[in-house]
C-alpha atoms as one frame of an Amber mdcrd trajectory, in Angstrom:
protein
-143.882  66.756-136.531-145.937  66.387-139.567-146.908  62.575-138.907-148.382
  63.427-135.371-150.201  66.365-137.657-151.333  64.075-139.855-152.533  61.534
-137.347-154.031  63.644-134.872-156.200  65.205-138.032-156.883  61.437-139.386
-159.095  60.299-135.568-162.852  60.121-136.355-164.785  62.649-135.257-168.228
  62.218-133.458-171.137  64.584-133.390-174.069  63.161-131.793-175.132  59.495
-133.960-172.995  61.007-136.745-169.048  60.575-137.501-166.601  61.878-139.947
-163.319  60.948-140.663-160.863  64.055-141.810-157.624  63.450-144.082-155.061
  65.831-144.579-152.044  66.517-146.613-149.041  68.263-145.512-146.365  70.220
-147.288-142.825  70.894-146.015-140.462  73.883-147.276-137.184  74.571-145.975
-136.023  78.249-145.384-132.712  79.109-145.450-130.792  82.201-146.908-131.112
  83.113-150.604-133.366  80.242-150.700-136.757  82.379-151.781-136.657  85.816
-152.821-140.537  86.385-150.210-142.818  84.772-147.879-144.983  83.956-150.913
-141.951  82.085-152.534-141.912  80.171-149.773-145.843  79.383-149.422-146.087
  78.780-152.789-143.403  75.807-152.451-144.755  74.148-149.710-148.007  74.674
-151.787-146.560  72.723-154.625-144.733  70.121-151.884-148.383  69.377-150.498
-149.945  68.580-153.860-146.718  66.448-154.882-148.021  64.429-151.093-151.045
  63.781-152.384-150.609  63.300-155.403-148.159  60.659-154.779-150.547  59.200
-152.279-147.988  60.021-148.883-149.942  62.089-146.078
């Protein structure tokens, strides 16, 4: 699920004689019980999963 994210976001966009291509970066957290004691727990370590991505250069 996250490639097709990834390359659905990556297509070049056209508006009128002008184009931009988009890049994205996308961080994956598993939920499970006990795992994180809140939502924000949770955000904050697909937060840190997303920066490791691009950091490390994988979309």
């Amino acid at each position: 699920m996250a490639a097709d994210l990834v390359a659905a976001v990556a297509d070049v966009r056209l508006a009128g004689d002008e184009s931009a291509r988009l890049s994205t970066a996308v961080g994956i957290s598993c939920f499970g019980p006990g795992a994180w004691a809140s939502g924000e727990a949770l955000l904050a370590d697909a937060d840190r999963a997303m920066y490791r991505a691009k950091a490390d250069g994988v979309s």
